[in-house]
N, CA, C and O of each residue as an XYZ file, in Angstrom:
716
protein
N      48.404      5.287     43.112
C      48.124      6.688     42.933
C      46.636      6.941     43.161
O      45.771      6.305     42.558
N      46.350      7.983     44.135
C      44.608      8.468     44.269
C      44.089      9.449     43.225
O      44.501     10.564     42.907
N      43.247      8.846     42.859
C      42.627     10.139     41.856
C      41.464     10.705     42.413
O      40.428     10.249     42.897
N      42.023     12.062     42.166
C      40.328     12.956     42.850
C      39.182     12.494     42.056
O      39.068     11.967     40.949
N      38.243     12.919     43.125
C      36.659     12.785     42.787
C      36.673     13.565     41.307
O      36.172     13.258     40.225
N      37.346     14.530     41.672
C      37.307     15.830     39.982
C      37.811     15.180     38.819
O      37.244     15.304     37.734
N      38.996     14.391     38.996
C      39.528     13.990     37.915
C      38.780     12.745     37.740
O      38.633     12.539     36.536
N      38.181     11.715     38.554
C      37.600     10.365     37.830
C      36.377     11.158     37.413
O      36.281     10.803     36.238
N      34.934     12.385     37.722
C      34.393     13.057     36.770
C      34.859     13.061     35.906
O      34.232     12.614     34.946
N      35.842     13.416     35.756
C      36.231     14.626     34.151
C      36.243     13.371     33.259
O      35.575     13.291     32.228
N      37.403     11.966     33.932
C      37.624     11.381     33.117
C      36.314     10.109     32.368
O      36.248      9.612     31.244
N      35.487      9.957     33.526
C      33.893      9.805     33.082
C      33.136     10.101     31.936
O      32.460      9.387     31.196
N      33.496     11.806     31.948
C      32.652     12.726     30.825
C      33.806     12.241     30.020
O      33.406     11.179     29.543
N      34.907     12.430     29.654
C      35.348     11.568     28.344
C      35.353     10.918     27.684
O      35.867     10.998     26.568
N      34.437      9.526     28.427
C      34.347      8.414     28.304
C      33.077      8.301     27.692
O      32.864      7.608     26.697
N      32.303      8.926     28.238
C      31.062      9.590     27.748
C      31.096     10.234     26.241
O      30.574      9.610     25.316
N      31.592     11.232     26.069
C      32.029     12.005     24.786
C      32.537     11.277     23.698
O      32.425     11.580     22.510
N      33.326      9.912     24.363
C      33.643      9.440     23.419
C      32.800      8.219     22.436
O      32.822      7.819     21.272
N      32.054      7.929     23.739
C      30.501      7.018     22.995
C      29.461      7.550     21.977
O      28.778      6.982     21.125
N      29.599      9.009     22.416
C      28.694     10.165     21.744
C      29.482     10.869     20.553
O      28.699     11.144     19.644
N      30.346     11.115     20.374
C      31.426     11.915     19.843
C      31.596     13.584     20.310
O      31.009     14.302     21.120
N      32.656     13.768     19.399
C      33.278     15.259     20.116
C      32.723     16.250     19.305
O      33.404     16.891     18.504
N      31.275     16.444     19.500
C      30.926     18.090     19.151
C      29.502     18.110     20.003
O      29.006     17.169     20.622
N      29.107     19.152     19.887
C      27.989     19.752     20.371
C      26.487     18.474     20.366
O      25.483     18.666     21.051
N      26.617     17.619     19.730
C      25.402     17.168     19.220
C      25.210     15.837     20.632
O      24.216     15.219     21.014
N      26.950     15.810     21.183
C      26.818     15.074     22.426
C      26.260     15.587     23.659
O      26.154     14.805     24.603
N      25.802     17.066     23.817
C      25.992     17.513     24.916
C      25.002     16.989     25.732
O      25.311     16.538     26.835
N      23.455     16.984     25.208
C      22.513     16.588     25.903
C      22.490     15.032     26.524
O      22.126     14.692     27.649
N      23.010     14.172     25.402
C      22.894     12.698     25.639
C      24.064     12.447     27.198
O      24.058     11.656     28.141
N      25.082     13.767     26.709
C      26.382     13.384     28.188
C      25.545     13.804     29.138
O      25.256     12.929     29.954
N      24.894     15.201     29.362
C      23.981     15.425     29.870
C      22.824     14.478     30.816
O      22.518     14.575     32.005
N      22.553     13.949     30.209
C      21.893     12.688     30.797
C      22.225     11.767     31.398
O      21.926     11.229     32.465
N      23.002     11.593     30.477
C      24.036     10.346     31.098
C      24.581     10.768     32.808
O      24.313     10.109     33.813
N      25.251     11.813     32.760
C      25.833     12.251     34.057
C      24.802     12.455     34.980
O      25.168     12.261     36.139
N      22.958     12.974     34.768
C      22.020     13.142     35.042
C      21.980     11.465     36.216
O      22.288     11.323     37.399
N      21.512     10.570     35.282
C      21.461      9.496     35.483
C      22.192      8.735     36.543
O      21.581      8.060     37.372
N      23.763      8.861     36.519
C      24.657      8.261     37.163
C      24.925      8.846     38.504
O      24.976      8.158     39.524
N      25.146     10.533     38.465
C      25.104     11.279     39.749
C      23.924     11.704     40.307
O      24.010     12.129     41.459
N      23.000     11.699     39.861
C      21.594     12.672     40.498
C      21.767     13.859     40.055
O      20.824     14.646     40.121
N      22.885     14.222     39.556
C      22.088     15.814     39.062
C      23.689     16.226     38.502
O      24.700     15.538     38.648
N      23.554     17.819     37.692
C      24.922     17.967     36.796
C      25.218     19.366     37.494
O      24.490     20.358     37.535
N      26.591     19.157     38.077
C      27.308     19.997     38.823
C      27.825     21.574     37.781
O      28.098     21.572     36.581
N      27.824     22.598     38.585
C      28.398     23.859     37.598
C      30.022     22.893     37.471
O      30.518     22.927     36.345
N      30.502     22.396     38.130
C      32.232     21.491     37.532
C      31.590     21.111     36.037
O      32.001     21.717     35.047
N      30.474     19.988     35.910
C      30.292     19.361     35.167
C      30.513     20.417     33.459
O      31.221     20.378     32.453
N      29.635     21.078     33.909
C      28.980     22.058     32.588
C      30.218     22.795     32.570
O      30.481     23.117     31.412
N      31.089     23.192     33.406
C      32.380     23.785     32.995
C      33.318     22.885     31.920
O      33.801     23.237     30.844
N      33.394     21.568     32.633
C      34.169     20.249     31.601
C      34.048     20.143     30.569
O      35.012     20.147     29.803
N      32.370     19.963     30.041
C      31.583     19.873     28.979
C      31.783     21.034     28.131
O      31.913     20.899     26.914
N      31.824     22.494     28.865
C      31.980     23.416     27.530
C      33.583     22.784     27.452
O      33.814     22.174     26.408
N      34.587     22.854     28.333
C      36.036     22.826     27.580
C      36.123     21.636     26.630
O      36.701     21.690     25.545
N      35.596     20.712     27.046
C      35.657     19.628     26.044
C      35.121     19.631     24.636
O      35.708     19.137     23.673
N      34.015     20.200     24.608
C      33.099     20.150     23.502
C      33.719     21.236     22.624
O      33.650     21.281     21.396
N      34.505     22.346     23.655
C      34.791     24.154     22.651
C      33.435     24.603     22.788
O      32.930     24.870     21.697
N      32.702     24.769     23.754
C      31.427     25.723     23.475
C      31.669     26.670     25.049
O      32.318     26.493     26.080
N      30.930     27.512     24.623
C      31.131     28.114     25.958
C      30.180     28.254     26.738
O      29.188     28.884     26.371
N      30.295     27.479     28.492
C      29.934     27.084     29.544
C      28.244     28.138     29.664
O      27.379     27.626     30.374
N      27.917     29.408     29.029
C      26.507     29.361     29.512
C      25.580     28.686     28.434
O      24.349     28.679     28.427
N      26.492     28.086     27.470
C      25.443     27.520     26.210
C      25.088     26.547     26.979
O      23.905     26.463     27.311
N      26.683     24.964     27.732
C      25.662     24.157     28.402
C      24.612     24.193     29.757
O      23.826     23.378     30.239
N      24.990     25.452     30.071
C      24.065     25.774     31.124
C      22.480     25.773     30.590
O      21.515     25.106     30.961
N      22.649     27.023     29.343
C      20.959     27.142     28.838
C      20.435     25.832     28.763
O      19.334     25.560     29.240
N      21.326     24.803     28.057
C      20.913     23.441     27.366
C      20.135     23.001     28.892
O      18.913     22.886     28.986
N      21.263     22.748     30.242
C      20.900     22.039     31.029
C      19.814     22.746     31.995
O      19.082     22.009     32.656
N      19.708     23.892     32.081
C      18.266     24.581     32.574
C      17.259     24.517     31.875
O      16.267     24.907     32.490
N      16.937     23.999     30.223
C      16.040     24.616     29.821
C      15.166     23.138     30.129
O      13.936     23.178     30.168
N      15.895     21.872     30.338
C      15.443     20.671     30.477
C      15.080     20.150     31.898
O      16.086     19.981     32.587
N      13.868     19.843     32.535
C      13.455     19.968     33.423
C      13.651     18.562     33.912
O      13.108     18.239     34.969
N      14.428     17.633     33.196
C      14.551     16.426     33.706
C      16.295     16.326     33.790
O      16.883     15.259     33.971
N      16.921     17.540     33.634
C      18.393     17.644     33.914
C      18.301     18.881     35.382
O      17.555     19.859     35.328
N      19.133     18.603     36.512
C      18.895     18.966     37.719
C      20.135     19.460     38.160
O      21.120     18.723     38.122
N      20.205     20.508     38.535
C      21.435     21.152     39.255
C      21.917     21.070     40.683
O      22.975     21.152     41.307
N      20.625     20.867     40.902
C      20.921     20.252     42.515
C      20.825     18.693     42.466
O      20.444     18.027     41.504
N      21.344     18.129     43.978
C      21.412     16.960     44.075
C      19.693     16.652     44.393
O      18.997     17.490     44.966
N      19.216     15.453     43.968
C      17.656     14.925     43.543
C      17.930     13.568     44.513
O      18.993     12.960     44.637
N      16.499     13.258     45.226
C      16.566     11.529     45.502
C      16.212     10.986     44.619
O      15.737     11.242     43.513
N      16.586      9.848     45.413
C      16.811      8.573     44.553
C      15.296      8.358     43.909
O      15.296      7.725     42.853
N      14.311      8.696     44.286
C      12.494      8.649     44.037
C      12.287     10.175     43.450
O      11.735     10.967     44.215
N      12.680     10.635     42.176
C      11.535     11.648     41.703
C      10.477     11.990     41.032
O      10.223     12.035     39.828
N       9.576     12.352     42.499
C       8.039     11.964     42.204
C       7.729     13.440     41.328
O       7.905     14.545     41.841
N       7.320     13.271     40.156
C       6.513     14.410     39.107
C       5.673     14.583     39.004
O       5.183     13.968     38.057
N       4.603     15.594     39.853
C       3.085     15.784     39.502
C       3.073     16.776     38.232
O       3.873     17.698     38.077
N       1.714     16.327     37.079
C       2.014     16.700     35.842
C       0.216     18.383     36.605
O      -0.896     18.348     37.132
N       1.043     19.246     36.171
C       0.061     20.751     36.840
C      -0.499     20.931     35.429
O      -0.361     22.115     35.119
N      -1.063     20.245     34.474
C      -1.925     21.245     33.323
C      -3.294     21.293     34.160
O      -3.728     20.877     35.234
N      -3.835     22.226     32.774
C      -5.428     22.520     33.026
C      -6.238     20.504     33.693
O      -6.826     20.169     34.722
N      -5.782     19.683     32.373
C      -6.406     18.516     32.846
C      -6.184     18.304     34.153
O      -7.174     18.330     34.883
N      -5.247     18.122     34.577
C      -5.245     17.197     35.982
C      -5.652     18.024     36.412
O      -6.838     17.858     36.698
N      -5.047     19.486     36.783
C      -5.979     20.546     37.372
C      -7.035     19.849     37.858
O      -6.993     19.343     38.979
N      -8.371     19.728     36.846
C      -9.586     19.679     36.631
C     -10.162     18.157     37.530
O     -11.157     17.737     38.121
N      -9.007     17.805     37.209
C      -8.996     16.267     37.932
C      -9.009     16.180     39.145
O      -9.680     15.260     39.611
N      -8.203     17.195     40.193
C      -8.425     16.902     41.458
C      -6.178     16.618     41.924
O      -5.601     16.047     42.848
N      -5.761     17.264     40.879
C      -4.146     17.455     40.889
C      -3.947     18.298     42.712
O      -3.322     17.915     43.701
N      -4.635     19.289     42.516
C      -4.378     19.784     43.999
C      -4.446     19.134     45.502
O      -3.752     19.421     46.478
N      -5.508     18.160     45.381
C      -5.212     17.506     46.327
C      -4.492     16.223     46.260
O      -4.556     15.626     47.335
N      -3.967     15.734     45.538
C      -2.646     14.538     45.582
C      -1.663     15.453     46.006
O      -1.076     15.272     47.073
N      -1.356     16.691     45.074
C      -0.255     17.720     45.591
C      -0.715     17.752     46.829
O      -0.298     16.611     47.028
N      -1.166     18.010     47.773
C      -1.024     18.690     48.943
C      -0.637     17.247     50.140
O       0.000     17.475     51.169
N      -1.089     15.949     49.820
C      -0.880     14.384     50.282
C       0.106     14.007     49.686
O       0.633     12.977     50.108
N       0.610     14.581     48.698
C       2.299     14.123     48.487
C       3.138     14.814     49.418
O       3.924     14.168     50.111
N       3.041     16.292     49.525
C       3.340     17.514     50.382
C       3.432     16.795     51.968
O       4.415     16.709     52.703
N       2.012     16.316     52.193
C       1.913     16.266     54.226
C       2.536     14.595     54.001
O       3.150     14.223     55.001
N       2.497     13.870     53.218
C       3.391     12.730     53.576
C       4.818     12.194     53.153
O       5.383     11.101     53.196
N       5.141     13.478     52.720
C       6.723     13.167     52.573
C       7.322     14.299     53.591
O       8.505     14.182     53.910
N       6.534     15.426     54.132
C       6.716     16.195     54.909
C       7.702     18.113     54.141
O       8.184     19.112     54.676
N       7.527     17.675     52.871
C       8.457     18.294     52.268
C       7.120     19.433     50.882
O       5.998     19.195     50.436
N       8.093     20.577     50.707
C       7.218     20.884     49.549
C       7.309     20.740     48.214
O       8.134     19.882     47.902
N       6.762     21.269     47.302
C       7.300     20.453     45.825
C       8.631     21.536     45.590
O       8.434     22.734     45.791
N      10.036     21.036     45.140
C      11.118     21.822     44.661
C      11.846     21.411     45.969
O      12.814     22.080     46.330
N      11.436     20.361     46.685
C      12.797     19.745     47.785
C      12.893     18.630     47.364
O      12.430     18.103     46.353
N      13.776     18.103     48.505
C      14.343     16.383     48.586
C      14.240     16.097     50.211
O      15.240     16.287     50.902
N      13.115     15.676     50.750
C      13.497     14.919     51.932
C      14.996     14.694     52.913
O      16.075     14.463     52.368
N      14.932     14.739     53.518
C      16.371     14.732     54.573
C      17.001     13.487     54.566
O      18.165     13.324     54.932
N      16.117     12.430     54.080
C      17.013     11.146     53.667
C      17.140     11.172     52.449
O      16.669     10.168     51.914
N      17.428     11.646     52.005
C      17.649     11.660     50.245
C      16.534     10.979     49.214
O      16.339     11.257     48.031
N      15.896     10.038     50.018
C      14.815      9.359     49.266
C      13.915     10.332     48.224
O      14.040     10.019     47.040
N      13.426     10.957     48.379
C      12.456     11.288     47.453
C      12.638     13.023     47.356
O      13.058     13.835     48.180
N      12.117     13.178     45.951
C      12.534     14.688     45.606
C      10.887     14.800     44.690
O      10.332     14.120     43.826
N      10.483     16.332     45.631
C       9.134     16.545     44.839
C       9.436     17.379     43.589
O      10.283     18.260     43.445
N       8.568     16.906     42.745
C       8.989     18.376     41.562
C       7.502     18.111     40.852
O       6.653     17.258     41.112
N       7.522     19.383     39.659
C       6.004     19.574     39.257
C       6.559     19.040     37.617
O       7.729     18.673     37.509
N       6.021     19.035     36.902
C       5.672     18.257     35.250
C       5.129     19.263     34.404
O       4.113     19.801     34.843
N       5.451     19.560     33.566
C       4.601     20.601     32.575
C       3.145     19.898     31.971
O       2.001     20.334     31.842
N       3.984     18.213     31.591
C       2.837     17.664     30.934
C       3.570     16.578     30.875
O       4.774     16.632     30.625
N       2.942     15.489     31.095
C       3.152     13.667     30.906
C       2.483     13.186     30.116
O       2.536     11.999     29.794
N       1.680     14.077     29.626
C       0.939     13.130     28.318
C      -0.142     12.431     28.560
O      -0.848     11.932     27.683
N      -0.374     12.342     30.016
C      -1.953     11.428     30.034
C      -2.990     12.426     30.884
O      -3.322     12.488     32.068
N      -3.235     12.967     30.013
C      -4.127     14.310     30.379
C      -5.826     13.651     30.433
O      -6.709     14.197     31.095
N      -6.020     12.536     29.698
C      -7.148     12.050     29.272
C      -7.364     10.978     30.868
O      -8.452     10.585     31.289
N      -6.122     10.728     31.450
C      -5.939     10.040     32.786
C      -5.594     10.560     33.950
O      -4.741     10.140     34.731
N      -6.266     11.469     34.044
C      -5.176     12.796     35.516
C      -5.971     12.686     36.362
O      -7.171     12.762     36.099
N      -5.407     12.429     37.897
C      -3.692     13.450     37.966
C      -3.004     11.697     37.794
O      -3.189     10.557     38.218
N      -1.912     12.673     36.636
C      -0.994     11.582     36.405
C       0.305     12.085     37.328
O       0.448     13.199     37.832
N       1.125     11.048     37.398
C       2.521     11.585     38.456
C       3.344     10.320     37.350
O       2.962      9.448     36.570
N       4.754     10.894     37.886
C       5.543      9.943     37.679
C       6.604      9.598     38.723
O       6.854     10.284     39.714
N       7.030      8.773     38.477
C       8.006      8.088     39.729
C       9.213      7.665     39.121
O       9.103      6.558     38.594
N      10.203      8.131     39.037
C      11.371      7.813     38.062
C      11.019      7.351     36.524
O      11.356      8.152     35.652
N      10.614      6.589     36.263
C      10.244      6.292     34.576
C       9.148      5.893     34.614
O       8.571      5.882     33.526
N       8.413      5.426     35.758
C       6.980      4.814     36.033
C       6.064      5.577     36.456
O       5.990      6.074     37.580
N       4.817      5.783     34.949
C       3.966      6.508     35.103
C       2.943      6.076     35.788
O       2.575      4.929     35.534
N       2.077      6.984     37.013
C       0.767      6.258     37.597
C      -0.298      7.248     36.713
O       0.158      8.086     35.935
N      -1.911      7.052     36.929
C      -2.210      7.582     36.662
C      -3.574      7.499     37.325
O      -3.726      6.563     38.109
N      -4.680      8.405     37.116
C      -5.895      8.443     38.124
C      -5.925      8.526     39.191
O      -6.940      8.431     39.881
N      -3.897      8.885     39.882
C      -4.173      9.071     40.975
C      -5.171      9.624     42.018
O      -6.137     10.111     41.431
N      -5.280      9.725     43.455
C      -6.026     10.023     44.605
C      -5.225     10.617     45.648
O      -4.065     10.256     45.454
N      -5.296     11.290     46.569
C      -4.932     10.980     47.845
C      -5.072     10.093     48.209
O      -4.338      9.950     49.188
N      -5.766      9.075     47.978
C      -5.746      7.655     48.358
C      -4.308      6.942     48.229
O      -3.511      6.573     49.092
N      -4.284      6.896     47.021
C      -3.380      5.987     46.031
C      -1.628      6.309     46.501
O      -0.644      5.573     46.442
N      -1.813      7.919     47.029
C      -0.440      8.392     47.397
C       0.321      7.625     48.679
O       1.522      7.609     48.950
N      -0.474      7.181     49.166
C       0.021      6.360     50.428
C       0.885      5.024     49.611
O       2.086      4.793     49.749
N      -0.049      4.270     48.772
C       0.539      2.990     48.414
C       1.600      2.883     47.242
O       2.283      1.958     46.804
N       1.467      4.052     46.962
C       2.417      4.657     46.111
C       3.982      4.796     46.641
O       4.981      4.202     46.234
N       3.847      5.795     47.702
C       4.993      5.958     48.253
C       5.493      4.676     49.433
O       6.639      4.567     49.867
N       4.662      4.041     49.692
C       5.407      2.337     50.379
C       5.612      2.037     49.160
O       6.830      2.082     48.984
N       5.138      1.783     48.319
C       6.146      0.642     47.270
C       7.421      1.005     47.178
O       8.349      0.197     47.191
N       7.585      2.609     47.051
C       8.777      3.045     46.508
C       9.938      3.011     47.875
O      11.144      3.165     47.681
N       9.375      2.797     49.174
C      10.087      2.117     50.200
C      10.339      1.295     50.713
O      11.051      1.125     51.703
N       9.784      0.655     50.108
C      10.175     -1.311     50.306
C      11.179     -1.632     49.079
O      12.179     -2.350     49.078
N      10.476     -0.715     47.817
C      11.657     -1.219     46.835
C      13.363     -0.315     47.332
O      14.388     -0.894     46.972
N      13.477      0.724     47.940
C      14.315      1.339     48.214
C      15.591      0.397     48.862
O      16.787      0.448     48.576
N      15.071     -0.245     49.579
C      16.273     -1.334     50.445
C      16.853     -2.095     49.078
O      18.012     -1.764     48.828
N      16.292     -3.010     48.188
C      16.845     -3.393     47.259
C      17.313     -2.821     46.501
O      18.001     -3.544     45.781
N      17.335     -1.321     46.095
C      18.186     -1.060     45.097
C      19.357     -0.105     45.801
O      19.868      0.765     45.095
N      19.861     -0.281     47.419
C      20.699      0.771     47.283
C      21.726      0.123     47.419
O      22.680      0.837     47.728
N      22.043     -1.347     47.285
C      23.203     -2.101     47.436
C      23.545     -2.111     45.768
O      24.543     -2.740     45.414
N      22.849     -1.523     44.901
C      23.107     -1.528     43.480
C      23.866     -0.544     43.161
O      24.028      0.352     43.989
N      24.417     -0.490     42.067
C      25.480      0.697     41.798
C      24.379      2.105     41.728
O      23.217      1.854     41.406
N      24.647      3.143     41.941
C      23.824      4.490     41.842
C      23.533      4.753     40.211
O      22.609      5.380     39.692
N      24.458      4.171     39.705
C      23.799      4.666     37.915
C      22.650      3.422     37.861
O      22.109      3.441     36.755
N      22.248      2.608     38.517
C      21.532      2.344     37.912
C      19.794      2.716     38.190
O      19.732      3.090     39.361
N      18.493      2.748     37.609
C      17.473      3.525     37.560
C      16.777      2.396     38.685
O      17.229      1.262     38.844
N      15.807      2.850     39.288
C      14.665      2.185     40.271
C      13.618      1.889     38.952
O      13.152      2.710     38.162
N      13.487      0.892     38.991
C      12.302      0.757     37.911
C      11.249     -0.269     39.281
O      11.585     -1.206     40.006
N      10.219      0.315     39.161
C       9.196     -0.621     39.882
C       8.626     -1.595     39.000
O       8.936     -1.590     37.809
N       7.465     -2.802     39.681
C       6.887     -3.437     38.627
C       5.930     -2.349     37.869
O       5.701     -1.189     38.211
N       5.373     -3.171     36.580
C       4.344     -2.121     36.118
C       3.278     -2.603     36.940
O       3.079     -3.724     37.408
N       2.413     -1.176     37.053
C       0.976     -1.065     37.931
C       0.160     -2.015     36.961
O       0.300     -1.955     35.739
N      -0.562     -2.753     37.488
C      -1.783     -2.448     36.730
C      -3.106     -2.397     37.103
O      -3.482     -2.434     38.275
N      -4.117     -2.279     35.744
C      -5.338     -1.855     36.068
C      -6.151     -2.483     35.449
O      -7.352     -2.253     35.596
């Protein structure tokens, strides 16, 4: 027997719900979870989630818009986060933005035509005392340059060949940088 793409979802998020349990307090963690595994949470998804949970579908919407690391569109496999406060500002944030921009060929709020990499902006990463900070899936850089953006984005394409024979839930973790 074939089961649709819709029904092994649905039956996913169950599976999910059921690690978390059945009320509201799962929504974000399924949230993620589905975040994680697909690249991003489908209006199907957030429809499932309210019937499952009993809430109704624009609550998990607010939940999943208000979180800037839950994505409605499909995201690459590389999402690079420049963090825009006053600090990095001050730091010289505009021009890494504009060398992330001319060398991925894309602007911030796309995904490249190979799916590889998806630009997006950061409210705040927390290393304001180190800017411009970016992040790269869970791996924070920091003090970036226009310099640094070049060797930045080869790592994340040399590591790319090794992780796409891996299952898609699982995360790109690079080595840690150091300094």
């Amino acid at each position: 027997m074939l089961i649709s793409e819709r029904e092994q979802l649905r039956a996913d998020i169950e599976r999910r719900i059921e690690d978390f349990g059945n009320n509201r307090s799962a929504l974000i963690p399924v949230l993620q979870e589905v975040q994680l595994k697909y690249g991003h949470v489908s209006e199907y998804v957030m429809q499932v989630l309210a019937d499952i949970l009993q809430i109704h579908p624009v609550e998990v919407y607010g939940v999943a818009s208000f979180y800037q690391f839950i994505g409605h569109r499909k995201k690459g496999r590389f999402i690079i986060r420049l963090c825009r406060t006053l600090s990095c500002d001050m730091q010289g944030k505009d021009r890494v933005a504009r060398q992330l921009e001319n060398d991925l060929g894309i602007p911030f709020g796309e995904t490249t035509s190979d799916g590889k990499f998806t630009l997006e902006w950061a409210n705040c990463l927390g290393m304001c005392d180190q800017g411009p900070a970016l992040l790269v899936n869970e791996r924070i850089y920091t003090r970036v340059t226009p310099q640094s953006v070049h060797d930045i984005l080869e790592e994340c394409r040399s590591a790319f060949g090794v992780y796409t024979l891996q299952e898609k839930a699982l995360s790109c973790r690079l080595p840690t940088q150091e300094k």
